[in-house]
Gaussian input, Z-matrix of N, CA and C with variables (Angstrom, degrees):
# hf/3-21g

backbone

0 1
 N
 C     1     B1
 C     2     B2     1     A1
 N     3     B3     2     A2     1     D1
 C     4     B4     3     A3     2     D2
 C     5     B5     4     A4     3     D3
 N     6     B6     5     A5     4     D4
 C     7     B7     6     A6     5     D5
 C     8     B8     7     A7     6     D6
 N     9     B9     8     A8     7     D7
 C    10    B10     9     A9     8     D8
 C    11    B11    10    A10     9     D9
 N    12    B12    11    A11    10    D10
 C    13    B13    12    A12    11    D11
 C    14    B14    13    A13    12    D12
 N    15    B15    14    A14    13    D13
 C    16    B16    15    A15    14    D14
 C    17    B17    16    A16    15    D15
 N    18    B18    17    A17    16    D16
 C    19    B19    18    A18    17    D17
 C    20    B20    19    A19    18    D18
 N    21    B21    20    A20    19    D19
 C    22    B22    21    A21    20    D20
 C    23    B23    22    A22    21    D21
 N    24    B24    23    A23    22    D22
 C    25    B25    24    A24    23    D23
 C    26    B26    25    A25    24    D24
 N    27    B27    26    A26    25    D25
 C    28    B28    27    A27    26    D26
 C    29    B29    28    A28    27    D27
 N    30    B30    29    A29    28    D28
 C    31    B31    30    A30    29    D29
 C    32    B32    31    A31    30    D30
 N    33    B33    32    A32    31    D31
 C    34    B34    33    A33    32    D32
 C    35    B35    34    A34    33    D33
 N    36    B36    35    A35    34    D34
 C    37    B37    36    A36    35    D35
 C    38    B38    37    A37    36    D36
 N    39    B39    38    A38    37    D37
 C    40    B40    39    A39    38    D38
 C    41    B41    40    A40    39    D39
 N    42    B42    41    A41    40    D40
 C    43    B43    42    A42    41    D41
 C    44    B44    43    A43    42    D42
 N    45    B45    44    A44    43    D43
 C    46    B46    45    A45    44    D44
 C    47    B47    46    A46    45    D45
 N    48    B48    47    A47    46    D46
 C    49    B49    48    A48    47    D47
 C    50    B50    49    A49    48    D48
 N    51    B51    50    A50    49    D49
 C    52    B52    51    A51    50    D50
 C    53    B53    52    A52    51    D51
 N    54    B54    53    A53    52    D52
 C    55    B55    54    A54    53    D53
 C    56    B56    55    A55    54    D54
 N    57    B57    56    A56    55    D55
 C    58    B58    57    A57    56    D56
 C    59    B59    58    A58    57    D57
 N    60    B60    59    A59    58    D58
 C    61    B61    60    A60    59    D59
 C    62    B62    61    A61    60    D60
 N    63    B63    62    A62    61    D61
 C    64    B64    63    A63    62    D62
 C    65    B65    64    A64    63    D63
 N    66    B66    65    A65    64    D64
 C    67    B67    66    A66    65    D65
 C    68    B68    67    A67    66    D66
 N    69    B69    68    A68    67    D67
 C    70    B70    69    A69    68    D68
 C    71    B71    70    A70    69    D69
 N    72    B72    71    A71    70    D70
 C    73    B73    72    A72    71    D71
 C    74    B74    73    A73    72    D72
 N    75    B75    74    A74    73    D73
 C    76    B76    75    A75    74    D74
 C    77    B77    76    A76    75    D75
 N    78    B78    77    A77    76    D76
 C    79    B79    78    A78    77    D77
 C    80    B80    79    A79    78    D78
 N    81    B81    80    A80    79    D79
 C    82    B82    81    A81    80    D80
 C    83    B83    82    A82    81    D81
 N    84    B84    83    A83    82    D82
 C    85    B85    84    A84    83    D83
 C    86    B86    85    A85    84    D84
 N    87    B87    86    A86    85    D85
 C    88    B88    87    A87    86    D86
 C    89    B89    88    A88    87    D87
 N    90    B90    89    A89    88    D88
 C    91    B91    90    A90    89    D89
 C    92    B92    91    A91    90    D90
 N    93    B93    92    A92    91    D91
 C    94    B94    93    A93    92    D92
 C    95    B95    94    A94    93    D93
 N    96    B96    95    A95    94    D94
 C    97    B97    96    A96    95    D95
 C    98    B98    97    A97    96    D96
 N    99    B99    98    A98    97    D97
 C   100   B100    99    A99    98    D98
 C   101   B101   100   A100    99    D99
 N   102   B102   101   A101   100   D100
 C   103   B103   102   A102   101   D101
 C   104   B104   103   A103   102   D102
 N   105   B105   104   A104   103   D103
 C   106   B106   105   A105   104   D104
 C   107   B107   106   A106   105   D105
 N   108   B108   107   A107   106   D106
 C   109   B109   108   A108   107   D107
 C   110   B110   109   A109   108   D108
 N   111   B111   110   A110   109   D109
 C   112   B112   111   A111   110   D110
 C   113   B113   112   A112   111   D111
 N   114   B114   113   A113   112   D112
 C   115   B115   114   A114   113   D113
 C   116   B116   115   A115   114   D114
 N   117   B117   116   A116   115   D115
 C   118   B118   117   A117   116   D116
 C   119   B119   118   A118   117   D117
 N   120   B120   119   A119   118   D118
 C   121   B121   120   A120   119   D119
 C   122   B122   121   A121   120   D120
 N   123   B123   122   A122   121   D121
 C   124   B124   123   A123   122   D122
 C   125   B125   124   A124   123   D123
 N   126   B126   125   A125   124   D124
 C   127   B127   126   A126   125   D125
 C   128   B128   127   A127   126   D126
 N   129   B129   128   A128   127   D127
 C   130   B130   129   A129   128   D128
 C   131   B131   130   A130   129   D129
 N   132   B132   131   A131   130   D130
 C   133   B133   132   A132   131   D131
 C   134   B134   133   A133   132   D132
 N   135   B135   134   A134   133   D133
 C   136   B136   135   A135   134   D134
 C   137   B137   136   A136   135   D135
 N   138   B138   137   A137   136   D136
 C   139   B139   138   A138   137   D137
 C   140   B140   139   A139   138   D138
 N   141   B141   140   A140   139   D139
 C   142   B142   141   A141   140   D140
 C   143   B143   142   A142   141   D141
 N   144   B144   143   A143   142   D142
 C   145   B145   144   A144   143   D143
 C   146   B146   145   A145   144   D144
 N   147   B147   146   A146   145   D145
 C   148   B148   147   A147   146   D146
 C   149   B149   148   A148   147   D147
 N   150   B150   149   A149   148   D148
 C   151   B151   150   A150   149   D149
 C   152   B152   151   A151   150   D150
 N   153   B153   152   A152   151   D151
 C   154   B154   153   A153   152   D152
 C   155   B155   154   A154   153   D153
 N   156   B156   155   A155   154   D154
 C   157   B157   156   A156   155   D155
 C   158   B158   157   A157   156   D156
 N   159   B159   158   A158   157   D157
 C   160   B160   159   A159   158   D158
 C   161   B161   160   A160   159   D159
 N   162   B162   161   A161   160   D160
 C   163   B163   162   A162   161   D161
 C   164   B164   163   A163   162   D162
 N   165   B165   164   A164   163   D163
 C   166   B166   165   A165   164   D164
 C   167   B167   166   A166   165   D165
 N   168   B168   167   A167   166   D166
 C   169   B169   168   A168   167   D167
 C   170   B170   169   A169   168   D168
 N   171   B171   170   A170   169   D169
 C   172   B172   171   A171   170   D170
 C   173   B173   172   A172   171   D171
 N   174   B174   173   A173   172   D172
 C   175   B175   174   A174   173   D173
 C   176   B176   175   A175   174   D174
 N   177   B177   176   A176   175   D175
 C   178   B178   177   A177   176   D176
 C   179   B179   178   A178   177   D177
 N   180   B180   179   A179   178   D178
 C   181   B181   180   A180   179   D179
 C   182   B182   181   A181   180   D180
 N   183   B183   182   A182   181   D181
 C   184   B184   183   A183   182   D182
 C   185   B185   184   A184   183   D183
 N   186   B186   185   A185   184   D184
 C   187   B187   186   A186   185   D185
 C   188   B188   187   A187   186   D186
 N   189   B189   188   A188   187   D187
 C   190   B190   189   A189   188   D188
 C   191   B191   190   A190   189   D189
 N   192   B192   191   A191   190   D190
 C   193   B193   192   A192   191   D191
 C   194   B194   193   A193   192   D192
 N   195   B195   194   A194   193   D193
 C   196   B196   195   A195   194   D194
 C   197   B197   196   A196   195   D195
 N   198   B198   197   A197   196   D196
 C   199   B199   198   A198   197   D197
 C   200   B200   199   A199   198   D198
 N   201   B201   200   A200   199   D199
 C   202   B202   201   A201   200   D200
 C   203   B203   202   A202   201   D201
 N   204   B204   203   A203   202   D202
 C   205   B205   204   A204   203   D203
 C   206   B206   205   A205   204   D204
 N   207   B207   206   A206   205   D205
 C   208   B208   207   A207   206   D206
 C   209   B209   208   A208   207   D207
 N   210   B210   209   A209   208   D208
 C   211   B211   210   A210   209   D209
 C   212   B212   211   A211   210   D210
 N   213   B213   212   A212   211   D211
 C   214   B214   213   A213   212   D212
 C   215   B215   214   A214   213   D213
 N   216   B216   215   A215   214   D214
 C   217   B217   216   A216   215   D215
 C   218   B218   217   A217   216   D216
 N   219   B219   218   A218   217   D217
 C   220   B220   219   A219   218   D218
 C   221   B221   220   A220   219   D219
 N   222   B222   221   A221   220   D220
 C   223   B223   222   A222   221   D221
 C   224   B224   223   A223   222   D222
 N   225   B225   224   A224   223   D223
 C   226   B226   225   A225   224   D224
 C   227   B227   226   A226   225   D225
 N   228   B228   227   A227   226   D226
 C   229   B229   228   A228   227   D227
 C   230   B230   229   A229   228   D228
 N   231   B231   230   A230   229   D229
 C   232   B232   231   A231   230   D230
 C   233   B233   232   A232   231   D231
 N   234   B234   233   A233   232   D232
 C   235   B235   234   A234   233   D233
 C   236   B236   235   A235   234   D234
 N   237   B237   236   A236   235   D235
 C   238   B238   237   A237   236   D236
 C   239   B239   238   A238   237   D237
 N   240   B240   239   A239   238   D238
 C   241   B241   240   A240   239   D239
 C   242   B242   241   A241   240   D240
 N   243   B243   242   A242   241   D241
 C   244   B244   243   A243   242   D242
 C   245   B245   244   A244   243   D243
 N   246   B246   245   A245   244   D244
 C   247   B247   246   A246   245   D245
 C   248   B248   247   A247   246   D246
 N   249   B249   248   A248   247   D247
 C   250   B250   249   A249   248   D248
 C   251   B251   250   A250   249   D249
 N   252   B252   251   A251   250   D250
 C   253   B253   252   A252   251   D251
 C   254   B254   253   A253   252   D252
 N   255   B255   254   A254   253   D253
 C   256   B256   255   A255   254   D254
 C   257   B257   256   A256   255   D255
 N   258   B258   257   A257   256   D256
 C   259   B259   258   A258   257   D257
 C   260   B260   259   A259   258   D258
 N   261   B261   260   A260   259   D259
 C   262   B262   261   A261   260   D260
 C   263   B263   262   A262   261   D261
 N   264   B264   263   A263   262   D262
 C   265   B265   264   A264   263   D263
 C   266   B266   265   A265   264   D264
 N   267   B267   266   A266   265   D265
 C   268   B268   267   A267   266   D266
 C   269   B269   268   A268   267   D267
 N   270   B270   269   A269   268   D268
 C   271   B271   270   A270   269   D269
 C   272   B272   271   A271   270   D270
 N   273   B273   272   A272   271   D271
 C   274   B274   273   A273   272   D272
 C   275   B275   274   A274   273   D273
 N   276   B276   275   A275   274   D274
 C   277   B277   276   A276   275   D275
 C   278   B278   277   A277   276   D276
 N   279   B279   278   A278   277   D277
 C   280   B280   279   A279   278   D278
 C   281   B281   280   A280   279   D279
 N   282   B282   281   A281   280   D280
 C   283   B283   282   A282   281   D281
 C   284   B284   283   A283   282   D282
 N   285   B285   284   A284   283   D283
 C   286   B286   285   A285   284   D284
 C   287   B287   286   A286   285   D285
 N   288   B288   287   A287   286   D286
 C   289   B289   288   A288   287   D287
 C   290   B290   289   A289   288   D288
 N   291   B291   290   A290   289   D289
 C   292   B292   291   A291   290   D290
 C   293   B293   292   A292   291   D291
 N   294   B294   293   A293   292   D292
 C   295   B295   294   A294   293   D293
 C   296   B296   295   A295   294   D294
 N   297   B297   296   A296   295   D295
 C   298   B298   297   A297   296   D296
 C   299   B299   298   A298   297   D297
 N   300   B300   299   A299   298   D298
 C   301   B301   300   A300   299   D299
 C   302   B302   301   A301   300   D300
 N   303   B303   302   A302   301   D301
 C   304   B304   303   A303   302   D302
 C   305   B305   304   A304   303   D303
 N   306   B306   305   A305   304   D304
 C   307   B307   306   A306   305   D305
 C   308   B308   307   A307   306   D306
 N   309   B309   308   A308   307   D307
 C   310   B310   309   A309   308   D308
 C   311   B311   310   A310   309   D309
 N   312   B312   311   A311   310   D310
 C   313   B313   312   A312   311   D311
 C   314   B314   313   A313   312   D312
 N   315   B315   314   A314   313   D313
 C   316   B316   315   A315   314   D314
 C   317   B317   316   A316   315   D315
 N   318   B318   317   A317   316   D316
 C   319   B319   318   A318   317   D317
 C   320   B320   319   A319   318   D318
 N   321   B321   320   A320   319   D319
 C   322   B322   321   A321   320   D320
 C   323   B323   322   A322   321   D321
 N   324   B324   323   A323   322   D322
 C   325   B325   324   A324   323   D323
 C   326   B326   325   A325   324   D324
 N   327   B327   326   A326   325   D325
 C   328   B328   327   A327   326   D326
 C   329   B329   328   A328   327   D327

   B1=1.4449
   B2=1.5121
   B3=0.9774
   B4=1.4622
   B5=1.5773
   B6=1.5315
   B7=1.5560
   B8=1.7577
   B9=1.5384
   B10=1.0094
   B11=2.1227
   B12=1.0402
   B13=1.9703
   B14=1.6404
   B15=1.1403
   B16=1.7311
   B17=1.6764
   B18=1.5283
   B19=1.1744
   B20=1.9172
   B21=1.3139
   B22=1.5175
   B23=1.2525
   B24=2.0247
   B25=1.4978
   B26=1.7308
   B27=1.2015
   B28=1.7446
   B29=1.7813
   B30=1.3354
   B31=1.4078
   B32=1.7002
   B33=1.1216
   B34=1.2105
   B35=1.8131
   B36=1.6802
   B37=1.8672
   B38=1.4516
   B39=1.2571
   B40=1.5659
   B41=1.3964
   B42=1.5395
   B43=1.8821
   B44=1.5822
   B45=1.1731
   B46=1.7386
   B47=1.1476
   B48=1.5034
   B49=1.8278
   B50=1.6022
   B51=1.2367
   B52=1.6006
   B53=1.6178
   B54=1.5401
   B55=1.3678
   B56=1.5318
   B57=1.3225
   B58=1.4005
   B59=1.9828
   B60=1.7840
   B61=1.3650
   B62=1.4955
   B63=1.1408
   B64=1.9866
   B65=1.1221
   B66=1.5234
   B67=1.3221
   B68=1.3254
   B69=1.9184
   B70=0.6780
   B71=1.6527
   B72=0.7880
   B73=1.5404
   B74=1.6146
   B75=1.8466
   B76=1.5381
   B77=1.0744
   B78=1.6733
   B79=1.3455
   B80=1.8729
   B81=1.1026
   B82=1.7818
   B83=1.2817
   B84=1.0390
   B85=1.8894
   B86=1.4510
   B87=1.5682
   B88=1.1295
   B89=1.8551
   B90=1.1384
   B91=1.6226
   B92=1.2346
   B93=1.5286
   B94=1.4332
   B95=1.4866
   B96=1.4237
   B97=1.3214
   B98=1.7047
   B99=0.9220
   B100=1.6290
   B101=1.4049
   B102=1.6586
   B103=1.4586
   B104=1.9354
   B105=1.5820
   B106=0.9597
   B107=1.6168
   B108=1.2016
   B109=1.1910
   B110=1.5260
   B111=1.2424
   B112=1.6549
   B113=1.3594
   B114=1.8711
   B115=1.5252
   B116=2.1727
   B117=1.4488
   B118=1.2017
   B119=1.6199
   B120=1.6018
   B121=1.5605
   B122=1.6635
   B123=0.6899
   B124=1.8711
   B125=1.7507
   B126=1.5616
   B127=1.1130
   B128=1.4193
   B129=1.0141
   B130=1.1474
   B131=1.2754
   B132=1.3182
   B133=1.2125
   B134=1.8277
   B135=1.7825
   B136=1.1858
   B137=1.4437
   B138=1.2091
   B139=1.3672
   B140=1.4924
   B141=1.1389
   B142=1.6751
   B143=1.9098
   B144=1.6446
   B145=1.7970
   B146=1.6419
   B147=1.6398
   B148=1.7887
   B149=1.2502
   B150=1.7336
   B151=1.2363
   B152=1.5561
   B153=1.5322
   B154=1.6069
   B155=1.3212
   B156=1.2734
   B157=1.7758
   B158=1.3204
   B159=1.6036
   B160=1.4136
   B161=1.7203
   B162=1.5237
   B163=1.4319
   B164=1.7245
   B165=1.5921
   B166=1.1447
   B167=1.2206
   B168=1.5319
   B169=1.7102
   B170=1.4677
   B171=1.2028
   B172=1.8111
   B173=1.4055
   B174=0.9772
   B175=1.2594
   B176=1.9810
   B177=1.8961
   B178=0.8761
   B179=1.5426
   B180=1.3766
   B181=1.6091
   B182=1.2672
   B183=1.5509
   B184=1.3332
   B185=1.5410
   B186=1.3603
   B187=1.2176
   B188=1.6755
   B189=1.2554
   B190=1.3445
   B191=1.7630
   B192=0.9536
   B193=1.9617
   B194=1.7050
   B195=0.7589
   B196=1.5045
   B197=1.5342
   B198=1.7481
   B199=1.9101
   B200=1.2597
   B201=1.8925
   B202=1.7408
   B203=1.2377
   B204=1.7621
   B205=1.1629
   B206=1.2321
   B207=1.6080
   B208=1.3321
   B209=1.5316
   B210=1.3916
   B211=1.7511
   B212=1.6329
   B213=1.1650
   B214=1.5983
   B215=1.3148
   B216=1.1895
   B217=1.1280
   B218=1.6610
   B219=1.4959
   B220=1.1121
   B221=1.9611
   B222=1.3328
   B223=1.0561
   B224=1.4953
   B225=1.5164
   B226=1.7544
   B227=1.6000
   B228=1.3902
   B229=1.5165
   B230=2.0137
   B231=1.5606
   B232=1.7096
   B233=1.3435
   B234=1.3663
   B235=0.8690
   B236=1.4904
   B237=1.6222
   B238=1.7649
   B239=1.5386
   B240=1.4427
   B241=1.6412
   B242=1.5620
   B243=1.3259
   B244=1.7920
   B245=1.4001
   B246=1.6685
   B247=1.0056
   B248=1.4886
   B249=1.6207
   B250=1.7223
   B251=1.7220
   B252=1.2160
   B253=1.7813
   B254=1.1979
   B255=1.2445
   B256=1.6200
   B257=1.7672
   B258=1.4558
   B259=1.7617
   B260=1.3099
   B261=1.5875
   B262=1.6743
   B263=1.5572
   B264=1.5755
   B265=1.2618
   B266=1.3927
   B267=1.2738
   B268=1.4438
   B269=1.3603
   B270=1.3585
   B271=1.9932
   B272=1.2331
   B273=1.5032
   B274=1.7405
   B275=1.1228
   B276=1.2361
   B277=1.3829
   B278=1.7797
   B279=1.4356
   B280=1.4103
   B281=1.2798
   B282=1.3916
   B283=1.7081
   B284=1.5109
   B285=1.6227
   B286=1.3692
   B287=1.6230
   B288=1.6502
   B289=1.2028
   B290=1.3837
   B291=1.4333
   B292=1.1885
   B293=2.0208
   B294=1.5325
   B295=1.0087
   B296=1.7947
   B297=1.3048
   B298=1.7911
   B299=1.7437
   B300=1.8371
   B301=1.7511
   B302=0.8668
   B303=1.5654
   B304=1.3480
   B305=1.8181
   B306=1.3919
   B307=1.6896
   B308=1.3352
   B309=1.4512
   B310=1.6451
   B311=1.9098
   B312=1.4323
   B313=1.4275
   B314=2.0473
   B315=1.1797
   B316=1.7684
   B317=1.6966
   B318=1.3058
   B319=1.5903
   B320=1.4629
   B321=1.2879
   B322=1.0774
   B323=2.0472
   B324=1.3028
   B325=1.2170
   B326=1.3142
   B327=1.3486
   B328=1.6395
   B329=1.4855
   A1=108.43
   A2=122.57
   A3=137.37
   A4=120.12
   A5=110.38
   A6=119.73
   A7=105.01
   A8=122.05
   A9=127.49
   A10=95.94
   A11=96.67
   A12=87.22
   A13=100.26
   A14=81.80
   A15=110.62
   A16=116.04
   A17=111.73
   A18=130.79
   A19=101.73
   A20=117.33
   A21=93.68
   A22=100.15
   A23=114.06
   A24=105.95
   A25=91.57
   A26=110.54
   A27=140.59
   A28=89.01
   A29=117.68
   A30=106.35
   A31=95.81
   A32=142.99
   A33=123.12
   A34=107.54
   A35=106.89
   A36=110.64
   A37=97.02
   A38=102.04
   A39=117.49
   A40=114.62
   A41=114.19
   A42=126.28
   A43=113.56
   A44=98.00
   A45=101.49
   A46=111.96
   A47=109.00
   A48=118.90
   A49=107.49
   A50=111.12
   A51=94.90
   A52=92.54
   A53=126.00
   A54=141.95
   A55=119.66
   A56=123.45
   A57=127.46
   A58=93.24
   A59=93.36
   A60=88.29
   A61=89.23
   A62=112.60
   A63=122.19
   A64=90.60
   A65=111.73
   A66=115.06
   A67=117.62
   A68=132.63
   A69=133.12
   A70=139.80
   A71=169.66
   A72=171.74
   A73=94.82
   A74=118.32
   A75=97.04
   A76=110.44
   A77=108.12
   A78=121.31
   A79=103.06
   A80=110.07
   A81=114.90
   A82=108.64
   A83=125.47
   A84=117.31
   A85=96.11
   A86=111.59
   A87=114.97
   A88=114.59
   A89=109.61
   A90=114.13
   A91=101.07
   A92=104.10
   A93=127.16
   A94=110.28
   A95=128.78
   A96=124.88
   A97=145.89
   A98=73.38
   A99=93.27
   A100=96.51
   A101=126.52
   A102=121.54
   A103=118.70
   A104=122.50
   A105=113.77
   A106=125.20
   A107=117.55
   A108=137.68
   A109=115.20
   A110=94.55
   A111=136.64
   A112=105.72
   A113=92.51
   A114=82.65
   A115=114.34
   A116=86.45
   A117=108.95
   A118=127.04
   A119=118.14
   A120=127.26
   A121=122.68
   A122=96.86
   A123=95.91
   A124=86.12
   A125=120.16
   A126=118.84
   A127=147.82
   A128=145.92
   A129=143.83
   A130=134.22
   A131=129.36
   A132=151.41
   A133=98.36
   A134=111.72
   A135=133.33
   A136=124.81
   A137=131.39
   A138=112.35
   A139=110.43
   A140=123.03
   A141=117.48
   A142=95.44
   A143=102.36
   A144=89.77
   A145=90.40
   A146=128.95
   A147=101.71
   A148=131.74
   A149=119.07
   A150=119.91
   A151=120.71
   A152=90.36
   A153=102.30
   A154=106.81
   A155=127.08
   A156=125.00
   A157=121.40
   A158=93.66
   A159=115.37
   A160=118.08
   A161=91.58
   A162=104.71
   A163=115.53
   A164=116.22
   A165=127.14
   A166=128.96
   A167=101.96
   A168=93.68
   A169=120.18
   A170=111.90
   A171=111.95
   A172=100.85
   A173=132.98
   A174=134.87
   A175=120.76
   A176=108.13
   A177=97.04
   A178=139.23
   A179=104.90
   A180=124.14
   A181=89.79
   A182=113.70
   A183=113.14
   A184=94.92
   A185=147.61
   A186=150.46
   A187=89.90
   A188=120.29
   A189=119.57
   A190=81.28
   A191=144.85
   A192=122.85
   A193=100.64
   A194=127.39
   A195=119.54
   A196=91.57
   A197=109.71
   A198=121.42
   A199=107.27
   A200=117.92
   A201=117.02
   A202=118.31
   A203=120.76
   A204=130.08
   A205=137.55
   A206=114.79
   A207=111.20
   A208=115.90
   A209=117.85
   A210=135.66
   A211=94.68
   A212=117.39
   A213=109.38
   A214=108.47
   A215=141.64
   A216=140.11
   A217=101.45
   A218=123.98
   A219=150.27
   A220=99.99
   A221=109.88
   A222=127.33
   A223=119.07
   A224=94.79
   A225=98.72
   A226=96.39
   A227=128.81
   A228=122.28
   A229=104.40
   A230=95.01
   A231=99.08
   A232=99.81
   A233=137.89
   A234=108.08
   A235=130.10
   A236=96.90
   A237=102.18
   A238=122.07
   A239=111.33
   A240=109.99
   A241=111.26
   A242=102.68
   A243=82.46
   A244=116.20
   A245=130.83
   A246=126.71
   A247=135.72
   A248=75.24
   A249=104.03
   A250=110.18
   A251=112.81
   A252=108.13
   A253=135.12
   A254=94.48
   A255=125.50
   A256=117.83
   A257=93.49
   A258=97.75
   A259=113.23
   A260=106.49
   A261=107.07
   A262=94.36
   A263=137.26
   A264=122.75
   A265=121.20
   A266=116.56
   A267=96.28
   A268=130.72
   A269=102.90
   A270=95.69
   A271=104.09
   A272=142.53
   A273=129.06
   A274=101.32
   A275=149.44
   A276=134.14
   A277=121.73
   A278=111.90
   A279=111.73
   A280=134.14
   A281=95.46
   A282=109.76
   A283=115.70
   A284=118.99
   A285=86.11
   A286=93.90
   A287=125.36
   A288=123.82
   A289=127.07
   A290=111.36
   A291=126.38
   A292=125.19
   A293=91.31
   A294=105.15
   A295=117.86
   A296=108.64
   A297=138.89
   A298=101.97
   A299=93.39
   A300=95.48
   A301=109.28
   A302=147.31
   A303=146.03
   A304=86.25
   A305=83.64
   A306=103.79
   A307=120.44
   A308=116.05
   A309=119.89
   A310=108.54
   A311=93.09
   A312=118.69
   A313=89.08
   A314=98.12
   A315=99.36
   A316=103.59
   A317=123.57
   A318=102.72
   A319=136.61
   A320=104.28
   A321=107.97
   A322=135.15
   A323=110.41
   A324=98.82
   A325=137.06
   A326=116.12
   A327=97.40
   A328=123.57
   D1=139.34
   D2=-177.13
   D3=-77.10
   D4=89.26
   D5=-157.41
   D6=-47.82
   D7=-20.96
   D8=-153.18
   D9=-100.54
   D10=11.75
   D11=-179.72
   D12=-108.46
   D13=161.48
   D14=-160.40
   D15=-65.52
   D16=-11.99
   D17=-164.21
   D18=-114.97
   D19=73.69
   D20=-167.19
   D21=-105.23
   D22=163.07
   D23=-167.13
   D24=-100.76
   D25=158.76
   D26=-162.80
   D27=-81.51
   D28=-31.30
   D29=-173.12
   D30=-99.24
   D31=-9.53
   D32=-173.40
   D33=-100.91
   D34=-18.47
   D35=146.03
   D36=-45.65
   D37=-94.80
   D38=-163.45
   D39=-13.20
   D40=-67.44
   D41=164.99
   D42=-34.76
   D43=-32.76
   D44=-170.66
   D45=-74.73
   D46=-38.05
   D47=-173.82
   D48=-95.98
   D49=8.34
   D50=-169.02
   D51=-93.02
   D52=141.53
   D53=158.81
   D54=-113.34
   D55=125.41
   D56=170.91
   D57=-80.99
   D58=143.94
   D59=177.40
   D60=-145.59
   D61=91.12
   D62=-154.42
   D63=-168.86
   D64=122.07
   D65=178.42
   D66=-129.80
   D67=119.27
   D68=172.30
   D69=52.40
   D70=-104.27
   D71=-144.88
   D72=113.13
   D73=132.03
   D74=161.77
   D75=-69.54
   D76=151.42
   D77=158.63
   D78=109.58
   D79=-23.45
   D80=-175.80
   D81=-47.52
   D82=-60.20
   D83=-174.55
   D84=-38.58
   D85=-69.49
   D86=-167.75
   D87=-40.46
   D88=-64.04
   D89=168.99
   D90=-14.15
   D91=-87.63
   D92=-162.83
   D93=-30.62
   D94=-69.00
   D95=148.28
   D96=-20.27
   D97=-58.45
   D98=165.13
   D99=-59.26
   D100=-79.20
   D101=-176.64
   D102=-43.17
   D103=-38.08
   D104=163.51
   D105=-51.11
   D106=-40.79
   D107=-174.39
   D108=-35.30
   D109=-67.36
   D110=177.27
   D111=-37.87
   D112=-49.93
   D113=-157.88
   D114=-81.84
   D115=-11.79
   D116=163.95
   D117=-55.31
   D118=112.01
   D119=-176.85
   D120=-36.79
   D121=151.40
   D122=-164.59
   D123=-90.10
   D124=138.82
   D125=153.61
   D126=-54.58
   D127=134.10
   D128=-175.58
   D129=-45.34
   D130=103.46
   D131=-157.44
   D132=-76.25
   D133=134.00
   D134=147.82
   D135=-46.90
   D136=149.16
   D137=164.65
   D138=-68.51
   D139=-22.61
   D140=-166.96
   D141=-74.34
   D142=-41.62
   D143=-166.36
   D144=-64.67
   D145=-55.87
   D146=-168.38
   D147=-65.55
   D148=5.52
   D149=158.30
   D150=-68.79
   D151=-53.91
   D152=174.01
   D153=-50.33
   D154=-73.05
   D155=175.36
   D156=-13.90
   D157=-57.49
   D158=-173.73
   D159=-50.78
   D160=-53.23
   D161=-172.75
   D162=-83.32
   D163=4.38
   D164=158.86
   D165=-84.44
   D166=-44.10
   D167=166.04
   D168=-106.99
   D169=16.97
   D170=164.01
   D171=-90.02
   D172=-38.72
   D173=-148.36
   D174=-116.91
   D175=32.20
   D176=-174.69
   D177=-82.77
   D178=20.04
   D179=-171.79
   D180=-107.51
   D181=142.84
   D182=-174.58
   D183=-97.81
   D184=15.16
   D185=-161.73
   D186=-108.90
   D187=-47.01
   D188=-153.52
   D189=-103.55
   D190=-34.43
   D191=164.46
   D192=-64.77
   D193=-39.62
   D194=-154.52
   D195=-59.29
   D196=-52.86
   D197=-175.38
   D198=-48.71
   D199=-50.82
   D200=-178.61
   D201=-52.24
   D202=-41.30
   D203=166.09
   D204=-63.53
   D205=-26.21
   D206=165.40
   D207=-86.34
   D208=-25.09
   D209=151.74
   D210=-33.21
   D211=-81.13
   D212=-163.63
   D213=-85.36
   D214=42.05
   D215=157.32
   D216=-107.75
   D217=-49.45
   D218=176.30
   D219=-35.40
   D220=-56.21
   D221=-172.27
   D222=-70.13
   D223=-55.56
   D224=176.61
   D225=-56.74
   D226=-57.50
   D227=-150.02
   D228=-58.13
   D229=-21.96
   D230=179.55
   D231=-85.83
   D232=-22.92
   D233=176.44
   D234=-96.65
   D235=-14.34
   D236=158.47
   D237=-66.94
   D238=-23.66
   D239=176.85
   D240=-78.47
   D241=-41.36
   D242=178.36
   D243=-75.64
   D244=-10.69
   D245=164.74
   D246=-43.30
   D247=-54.18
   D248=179.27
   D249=-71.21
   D250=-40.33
   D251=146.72
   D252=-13.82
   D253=-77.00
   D254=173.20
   D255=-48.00
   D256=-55.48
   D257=175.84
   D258=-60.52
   D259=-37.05
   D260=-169.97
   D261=-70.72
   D262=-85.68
   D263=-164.67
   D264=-29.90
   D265=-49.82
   D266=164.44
   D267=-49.31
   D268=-60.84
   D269=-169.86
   D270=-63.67
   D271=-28.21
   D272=155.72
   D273=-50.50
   D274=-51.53
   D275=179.05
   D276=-56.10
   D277=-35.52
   D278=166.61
   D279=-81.44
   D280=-22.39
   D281=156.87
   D282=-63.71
   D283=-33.75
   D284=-155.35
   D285=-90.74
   D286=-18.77
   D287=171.81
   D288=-63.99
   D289=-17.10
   D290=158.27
   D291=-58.78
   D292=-45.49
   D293=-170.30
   D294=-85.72
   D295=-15.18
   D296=162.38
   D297=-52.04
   D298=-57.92
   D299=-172.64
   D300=-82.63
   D301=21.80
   D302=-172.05
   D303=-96.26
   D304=-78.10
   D305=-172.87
   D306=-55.21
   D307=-11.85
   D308=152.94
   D309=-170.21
   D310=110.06
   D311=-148.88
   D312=-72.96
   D313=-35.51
   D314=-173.46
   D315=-79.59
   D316=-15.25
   D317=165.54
   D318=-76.99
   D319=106.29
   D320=176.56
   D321=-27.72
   D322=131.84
   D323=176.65
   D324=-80.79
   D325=138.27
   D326=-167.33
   D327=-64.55

């Protein structure tokens, strides 16, 4: 509306003169931020941080980590021993064919 016409409305004075003189709450910016924050997407997680996560809040009894941990220790050590099994029969096996063609270089290997 055109402050300058002859017809002016009583509420758009009124709007003009009214002043808030109230300031803030301490700490509000801060809020406010904080509340943006929030509403803001969480970044994208590593596999190492949702293990870690994982294994922080599954695992807050140290009775029941201590069991997971001796569980996967239990496991790796079986699975490094039959490994190490495995490597050994073979290289006795290449040793001893090795050791066949030493002592007679023209027999064929089986």
């Amino acid at each position: 509306m055109n402050v300058n016409s002859p017809n002016k409305d009583p509420l758009e004075e009124l709007l003009q003169s009214w002043r808030v003189n109230i300031s803030p709450p301490p700490g509000f910016e801060r809020n406010v931020w904080q509340r943006i924050d929030r509403t803001r997407p969480a970044p994208a997680q590593s596999i190492g941080e949702i293990i870690r996560n994982w294994i922080t809040n599954a695992l807050p009894r140290p009775s029941l980590a201590a069991t997971y941990v001796a569980a996967l220790m239990v496991i790796g050590v079986g699975v490094g021993w039959s490994q190490a099994q495995q490597d050994s029969a073979r290289l006795k096996g290449e040793l001893g064919q090795r050791y066949v063609q030493v002592l007679d270089p023209y027999l064929s290997a089986p």
